[in-house]
C-alpha positions as CSV (number, residue, x, y, z in Angstrom):
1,X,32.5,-111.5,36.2
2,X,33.5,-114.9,34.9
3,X,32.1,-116.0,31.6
4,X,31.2,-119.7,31.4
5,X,31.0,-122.0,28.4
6,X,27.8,-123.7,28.0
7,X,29.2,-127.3,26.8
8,X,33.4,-127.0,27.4
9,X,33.6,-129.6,28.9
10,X,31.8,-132.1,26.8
11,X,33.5,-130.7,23.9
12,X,36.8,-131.4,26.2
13,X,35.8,-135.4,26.8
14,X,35.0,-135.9,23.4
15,X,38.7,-134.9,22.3
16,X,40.2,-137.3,24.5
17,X,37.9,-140.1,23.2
18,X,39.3,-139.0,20.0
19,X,42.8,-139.3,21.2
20,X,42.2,-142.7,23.0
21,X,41.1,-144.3,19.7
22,X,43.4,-142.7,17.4
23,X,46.2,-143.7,20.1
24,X,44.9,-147.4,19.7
25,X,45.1,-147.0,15.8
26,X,48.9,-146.3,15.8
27,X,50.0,-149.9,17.2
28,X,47.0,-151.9,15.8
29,X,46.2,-150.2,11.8
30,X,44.6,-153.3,11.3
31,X,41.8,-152.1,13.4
32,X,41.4,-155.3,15.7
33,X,42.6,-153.9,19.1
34,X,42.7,-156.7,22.1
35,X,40.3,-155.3,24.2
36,X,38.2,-156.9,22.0
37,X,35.7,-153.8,20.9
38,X,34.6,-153.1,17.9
39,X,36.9,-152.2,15.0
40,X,38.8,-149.4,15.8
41,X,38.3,-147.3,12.2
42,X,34.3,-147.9,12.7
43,X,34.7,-146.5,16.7
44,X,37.0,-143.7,15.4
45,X,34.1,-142.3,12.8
46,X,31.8,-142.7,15.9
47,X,34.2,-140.3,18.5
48,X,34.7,-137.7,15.4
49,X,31.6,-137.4,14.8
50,X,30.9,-137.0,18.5
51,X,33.4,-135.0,18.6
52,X,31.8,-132.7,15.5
53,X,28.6,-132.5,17.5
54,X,30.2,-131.3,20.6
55,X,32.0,-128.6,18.7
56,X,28.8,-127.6,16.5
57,X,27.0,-127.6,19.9
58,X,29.4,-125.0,21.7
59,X,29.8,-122.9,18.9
60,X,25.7,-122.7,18.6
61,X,25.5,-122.5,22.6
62,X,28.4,-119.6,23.2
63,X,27.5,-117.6,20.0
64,X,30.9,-118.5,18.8
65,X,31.9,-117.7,15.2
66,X,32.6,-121.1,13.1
67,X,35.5,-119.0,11.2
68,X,34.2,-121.4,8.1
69,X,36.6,-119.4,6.3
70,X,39.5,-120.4,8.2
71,X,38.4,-124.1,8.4
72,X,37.7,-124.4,4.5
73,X,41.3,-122.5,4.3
74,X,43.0,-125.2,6.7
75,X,41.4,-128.1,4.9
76,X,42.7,-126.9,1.6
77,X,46.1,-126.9,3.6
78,X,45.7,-130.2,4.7
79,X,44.7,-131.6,1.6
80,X,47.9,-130.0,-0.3
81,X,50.4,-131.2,2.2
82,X,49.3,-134.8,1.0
83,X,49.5,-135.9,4.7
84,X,49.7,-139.4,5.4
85,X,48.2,-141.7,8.0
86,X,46.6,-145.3,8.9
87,X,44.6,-145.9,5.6
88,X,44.0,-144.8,2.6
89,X,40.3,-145.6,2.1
90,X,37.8,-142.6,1.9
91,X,34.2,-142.8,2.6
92,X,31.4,-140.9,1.1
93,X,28.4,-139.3,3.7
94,X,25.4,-140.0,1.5
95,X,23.5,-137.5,0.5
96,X,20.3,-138.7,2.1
97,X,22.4,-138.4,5.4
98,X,23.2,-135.1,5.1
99,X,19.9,-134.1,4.2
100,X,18.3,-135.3,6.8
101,X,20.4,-133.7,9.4
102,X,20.0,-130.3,7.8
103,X,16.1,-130.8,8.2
104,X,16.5,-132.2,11.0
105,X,18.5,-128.9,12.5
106,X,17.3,-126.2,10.6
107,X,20.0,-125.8,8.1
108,X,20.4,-125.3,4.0
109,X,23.2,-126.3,2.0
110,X,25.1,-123.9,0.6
111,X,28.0,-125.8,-1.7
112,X,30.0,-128.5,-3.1
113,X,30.3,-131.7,-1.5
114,X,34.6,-131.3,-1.0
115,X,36.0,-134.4,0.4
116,X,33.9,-135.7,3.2
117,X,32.5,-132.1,4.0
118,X,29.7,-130.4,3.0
119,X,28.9,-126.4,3.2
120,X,25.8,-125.7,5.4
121,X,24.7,-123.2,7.8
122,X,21.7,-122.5,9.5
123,X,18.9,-121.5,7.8
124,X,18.6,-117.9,8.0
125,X,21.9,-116.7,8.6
126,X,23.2,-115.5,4.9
């Protein structure tokens, strides 16, 4: 019998909103693309964090195991490699932001603020 994954292909349109913007950004860094939307940087924080809710949603859906382990381990990676990109500004989630989503959905948090990222998880689940 087939297994299905409740949200795949939500989680699949969201990447290639992700892609679409971030392709715009690569010819227009300014942000000002002529199809005359709005600025590309504040569109891209929009699709990733689509993009986050979509992958939250099918690992909570599919009982799928958010290796946090592996992400924390890649983002240290990431963050050593120095990588480059568009910009340079960084932007801080407040912490009334993040509170409210984890009452909001049920969660605690568990750690640091480390970059833009926080540690959570779902209340319950030690």
């Amino acid at each position: 019998m087939a297994e299905h994954y409740k949200g795949i292909f939500k989680l699949i349109e969201e990447c290639g909103e992700v892609l679409q913007i971030a392709g715009k950004l690569g010819p227009f860094p300014h942000g000002r693309h002529p199809d005359g939307g709005e600025d590309l940087r504040e569109r891209l924080q929009k699709e990733l964090a689509d993009l986050q809710a979509a992958i939250l949603y099918v690992q909570i859906e599919n009982k799928l195991n958010p290796m946090t382990l592996r992400r924390e381990y890649k983002l240290a990676n990431f963050n050593s490699w120095g990588l480059t990109g568009i910009g340079d500004n960084e932007f801080d989630i407040p912490n009334s932001l993040v509170n409210e989503f984890c009452l909001l959905h049920d969660f605690e948090i568990v750690g640091e603020f480390v970059h833009d990222y926080t540690r959570f998880r779902k209340k319950g689940n030690g």
